[in-house]
C-alpha positions in Angstrom: 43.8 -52.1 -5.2 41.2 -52.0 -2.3 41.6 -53.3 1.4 38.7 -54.8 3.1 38.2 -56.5 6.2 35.7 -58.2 8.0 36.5 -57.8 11.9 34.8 -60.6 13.8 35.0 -61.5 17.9 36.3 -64.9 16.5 38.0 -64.2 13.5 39.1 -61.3 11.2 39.3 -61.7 7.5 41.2 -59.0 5.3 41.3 -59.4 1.7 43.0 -57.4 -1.5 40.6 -56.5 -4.2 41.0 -54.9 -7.5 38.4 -53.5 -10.4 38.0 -55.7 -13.2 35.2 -54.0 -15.7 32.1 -53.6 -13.4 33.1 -56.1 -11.1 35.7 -56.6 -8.1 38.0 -59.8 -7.7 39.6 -61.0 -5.0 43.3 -61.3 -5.2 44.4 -62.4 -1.7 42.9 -62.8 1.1 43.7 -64.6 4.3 41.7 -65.5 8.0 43.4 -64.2 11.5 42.1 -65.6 14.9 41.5 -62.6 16.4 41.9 -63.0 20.0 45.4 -63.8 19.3 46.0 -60.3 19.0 46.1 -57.0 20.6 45.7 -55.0 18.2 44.4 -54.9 14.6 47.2 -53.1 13.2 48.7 -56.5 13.9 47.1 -58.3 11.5 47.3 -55.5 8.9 51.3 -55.7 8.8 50.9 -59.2 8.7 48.5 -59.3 6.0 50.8 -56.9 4.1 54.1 -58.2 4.9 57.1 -56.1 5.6 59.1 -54.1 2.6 57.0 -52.3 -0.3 53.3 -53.0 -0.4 50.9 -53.1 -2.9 49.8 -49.5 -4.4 46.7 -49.0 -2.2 43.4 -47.0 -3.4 41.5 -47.1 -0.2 40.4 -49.6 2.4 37.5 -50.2 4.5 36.6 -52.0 7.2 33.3 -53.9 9.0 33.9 -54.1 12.2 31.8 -56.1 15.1 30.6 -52.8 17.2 29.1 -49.7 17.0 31.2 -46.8 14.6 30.8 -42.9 15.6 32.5 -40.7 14.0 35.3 -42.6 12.8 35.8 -44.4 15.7 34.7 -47.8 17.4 35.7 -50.2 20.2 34.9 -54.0 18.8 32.3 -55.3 21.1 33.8 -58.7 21.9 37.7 -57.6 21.9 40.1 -55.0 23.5 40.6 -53.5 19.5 40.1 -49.6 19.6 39.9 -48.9 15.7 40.1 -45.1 14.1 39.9 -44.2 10.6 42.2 -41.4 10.8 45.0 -43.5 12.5 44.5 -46.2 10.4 44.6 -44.1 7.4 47.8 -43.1 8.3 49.4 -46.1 8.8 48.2 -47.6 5.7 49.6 -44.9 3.6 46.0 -44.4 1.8 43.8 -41.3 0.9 41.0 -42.6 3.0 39.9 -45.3 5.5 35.8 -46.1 6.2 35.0 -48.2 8.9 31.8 -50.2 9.1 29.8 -51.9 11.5 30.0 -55.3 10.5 26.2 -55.7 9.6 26.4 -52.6 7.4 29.0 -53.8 5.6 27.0 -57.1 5.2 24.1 -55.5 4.1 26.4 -54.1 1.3 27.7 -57.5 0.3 24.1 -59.3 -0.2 23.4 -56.7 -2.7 26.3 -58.3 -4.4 25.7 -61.9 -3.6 25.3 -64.6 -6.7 21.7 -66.3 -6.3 23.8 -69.3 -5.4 24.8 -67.6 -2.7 21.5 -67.7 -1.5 19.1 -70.3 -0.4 15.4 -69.2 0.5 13.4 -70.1 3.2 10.2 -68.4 2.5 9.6 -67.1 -1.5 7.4 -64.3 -0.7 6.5 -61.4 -3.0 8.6 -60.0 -5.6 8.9 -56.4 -5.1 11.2 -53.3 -4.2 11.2 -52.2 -0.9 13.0 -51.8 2.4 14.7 -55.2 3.0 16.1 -56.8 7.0 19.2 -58.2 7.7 19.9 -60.5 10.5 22.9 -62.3 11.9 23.9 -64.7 14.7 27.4 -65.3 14.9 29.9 -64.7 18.0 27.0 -62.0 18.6 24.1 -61.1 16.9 23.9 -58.3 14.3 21.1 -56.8 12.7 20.7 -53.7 9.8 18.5 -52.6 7.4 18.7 -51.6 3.9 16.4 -48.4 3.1 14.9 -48.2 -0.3 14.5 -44.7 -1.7 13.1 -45.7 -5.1 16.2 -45.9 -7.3 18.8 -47.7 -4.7 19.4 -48.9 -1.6 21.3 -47.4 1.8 22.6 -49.7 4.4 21.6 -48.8 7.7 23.6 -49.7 10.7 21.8 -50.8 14.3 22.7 -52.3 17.2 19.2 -53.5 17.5 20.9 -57.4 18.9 21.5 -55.9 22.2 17.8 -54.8 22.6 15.7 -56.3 25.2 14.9 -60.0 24.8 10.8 -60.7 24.5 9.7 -63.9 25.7 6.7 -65.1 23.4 6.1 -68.6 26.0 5.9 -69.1 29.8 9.6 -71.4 29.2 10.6 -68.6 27.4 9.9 -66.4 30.5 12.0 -68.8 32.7 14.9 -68.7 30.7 14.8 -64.7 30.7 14.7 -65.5 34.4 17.3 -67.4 34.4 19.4 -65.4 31.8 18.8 -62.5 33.8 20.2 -63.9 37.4 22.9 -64.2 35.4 23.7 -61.1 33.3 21.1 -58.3 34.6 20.1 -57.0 31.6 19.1 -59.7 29.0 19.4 -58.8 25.1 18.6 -60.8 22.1 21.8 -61.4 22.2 22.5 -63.5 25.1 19.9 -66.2 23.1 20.6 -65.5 19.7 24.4 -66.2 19.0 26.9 -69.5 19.7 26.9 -68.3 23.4 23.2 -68.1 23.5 23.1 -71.2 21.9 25.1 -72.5 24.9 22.8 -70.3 27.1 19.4 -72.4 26.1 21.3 -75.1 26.6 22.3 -74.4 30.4 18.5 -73.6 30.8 16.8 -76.6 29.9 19.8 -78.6 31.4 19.3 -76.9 34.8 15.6 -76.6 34.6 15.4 -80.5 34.4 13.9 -80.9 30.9 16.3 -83.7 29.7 19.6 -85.1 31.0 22.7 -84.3 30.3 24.6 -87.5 29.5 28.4 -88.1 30.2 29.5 -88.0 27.2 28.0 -85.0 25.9 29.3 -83.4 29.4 32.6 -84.2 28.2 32.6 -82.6 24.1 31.0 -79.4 25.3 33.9 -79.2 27.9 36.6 -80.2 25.5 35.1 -78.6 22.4 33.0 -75.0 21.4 29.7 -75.7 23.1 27.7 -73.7 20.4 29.1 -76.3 17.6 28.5 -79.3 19.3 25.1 -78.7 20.6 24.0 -77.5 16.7 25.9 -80.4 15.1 24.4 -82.5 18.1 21.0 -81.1 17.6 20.9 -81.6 14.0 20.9 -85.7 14.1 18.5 -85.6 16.4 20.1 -88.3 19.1 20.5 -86.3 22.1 17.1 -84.7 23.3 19.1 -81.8 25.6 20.5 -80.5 21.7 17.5 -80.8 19.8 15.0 -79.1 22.1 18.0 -76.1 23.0 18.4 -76.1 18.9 14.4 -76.2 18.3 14.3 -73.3 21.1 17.1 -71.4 19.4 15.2 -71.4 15.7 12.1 -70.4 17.4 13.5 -67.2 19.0 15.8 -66.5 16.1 12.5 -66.4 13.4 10.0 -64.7 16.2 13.1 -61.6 16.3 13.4 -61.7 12.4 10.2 -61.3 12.4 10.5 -58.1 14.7 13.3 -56.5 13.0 11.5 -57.1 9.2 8.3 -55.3 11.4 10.3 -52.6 12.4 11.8 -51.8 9.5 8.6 -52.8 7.2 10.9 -54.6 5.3 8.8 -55.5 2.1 11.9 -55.9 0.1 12.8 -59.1 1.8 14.7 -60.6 4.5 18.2 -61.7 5.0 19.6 -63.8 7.6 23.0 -63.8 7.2 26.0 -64.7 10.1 28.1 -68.0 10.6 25.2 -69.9 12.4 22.5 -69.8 9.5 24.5 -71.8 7.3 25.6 -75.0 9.4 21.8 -75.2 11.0 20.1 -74.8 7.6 18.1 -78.0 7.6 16.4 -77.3 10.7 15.9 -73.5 9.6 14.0 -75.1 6.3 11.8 -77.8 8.8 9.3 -74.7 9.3 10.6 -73.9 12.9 12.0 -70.7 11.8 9.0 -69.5 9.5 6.2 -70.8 11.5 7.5 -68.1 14.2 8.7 -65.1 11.8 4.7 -64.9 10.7 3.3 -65.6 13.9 2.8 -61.5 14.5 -1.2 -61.8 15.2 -3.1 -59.2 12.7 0.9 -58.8 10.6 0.9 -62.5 9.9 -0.1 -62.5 6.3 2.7 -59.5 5.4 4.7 -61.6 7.0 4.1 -64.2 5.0 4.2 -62.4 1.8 8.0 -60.9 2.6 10.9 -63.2 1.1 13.2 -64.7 3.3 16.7 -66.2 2.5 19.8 -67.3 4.3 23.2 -66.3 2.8 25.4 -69.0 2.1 28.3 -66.9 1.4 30.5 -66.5 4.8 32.4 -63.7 2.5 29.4 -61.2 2.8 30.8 -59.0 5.0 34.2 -58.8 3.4 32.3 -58.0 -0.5 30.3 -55.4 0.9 33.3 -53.6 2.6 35.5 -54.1 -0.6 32.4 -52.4 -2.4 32.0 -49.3 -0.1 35.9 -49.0 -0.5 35.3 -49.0 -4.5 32.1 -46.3 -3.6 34.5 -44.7 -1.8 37.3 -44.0 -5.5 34.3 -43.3 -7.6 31.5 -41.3 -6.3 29.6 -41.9 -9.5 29.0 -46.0 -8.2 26.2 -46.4 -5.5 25.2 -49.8 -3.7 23.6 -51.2 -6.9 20.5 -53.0 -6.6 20.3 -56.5 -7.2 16.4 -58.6 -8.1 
């Protein structure tokens, strides 16, 4: 069997797979609220259970930070994670650790079309492809096309510099950076950036903020109220911090399919995408990934979709970890 994980600020899933002709199928797998631990191994022994455990092949693991050389500290928790320790603890040959895009790049490869919904049809054709995720943070990788298959490429390219396209854009840099100094993609493009857009045009007067909204966002996850809020439409605070939002999350997918001349296509994957997909398909997103001056017709011609699948992650780290027993398989490609 093979142990994979998806290790999240908010939540970590771990799940049991096992080879069934060329495919891998779950067996078990189970969700942890990560901050109520201090320590991943935590969850492992959990997950496992005490007494004998099932016969293990390998595992691997996405995890939410930066991994060098074996190692990495989970950007939004305490967690210190090693392979070698881990390794050890889980009795196995050998333990890979991800970051968290990476391993999501791996799964779409792997994604049903189902899985997929597309926001912008593009061309058909082989070629580097962008992946892009706001979640508790916001992630970004690329998958490099060498001709025969693809290579997931870990970044960190959410915690580069935020670039204001608008003079209220500028402000809420402004007002971002009063805050928090440095101001990265991040701080706009996740459920606390959400929340951050939010507190801009709130401050900066652009609409009121009426009791009872005052009241969920207190009680409740801003980020999810003000995108469930925004959605209907009957509060104009949410809509215009959710319109904002879409804008600055197409202009930087945009960017990173730029920057990685990403041909092959665009993913935006993350636990966001999925519960704002109508306005994502209104044309707020897409009007701003193509607006790129002299680049805006290959932007247009590059297919975008939003993954569906919350579980992309977790597939893509259960298929490294099946890479990892047979070093014939390779990240296959997928039209």
């Amino acid at each position: 069997m093979i142990l994979a994980g998806d290790i999240g600020g908010t939540k970590t899933v771990i799940g049991l797979f096992e080879e069934a002709g060329n495919r891998l199928h779950a067996i078990r797998e189970d969700t942890f609220p990560s901050r109520n631990y201090s320590a991943f191994e935590e969850i492992l022994n959990q997950f496992l259970g005490p007494g004998s455990r099932p016969p293990l092949r390998t595992a691997c693991f996405g995890v939410a930070g930066p991994v060098i050389e074996g190692k990495s500290k989970a950007t939004n928790l305490s967690w210190e994670l090693d392979e070698r320790r881990l390794a050890e603890a889980l009795r196995v040959p050998q333990v890979k650790l991800l970051n968290d895009l990476e391993a999501a790049a791996y799964g779409m490869l792997h994604l049903e079309p189902t899985d997929l919904c597309v926001l912008q049809p593009g061309l058909p054709r082989k070629g580097n492809i962008a992946v892009i995720a706001a979640g508790t943070g916001l992630g970004e990788a690329i998958l490099c096309w060498d001709g025969t298959r693809y290579h997931p490429m870990a970044t960190e390219g959410g915690h580069t510099d935020f670039g204001p396209r608008s003079d209220r854009e500028v402000e809420l840099s402004r007002y971002l950076q009063r805050e928090y100094g440095h101001v990265s993609y991040e701080r706009v493009l996740s459920g606390p950036g959400l929340f951050n857009i939010y507190r801009f045009l709130r401050d900066s007067g652009i609409a009121p903020e009426p009791e009872w909204l005052r009241t969920r966002i207190a009680e409740e996850d801003p980020g999810a109220v003000i995108s469930e809020i925004g959605l209907t439409g009957n509060d104009p605070l949410c809509t215009k911090a959710l319109d904002l939002f879409v804008s600055v999350y197409g202009a930087e997918a945009g960017n990173l399919a730029l920057k990685a001349f990403a041909i092959g296509g665009v993913y935006i994957g993350g636990g966001i995408a999925p519960k704002i997909l109508p306005k994502l398909q209104d044309g707020t997103f897409t009007r701003a990934f193509v607006d790129k001056g002299r680049f805006a017709d290959l932007l247009r011609s590059i297919e975008v979709k939003v993954a569906l699948n919350p579980r992309a992650a977790l597939i893509g780290a259960a298929h490294y970890g099946l890479m990892l027993t047979d070093r014939r398989s390779s990240p296959r490609e997928r039209g």
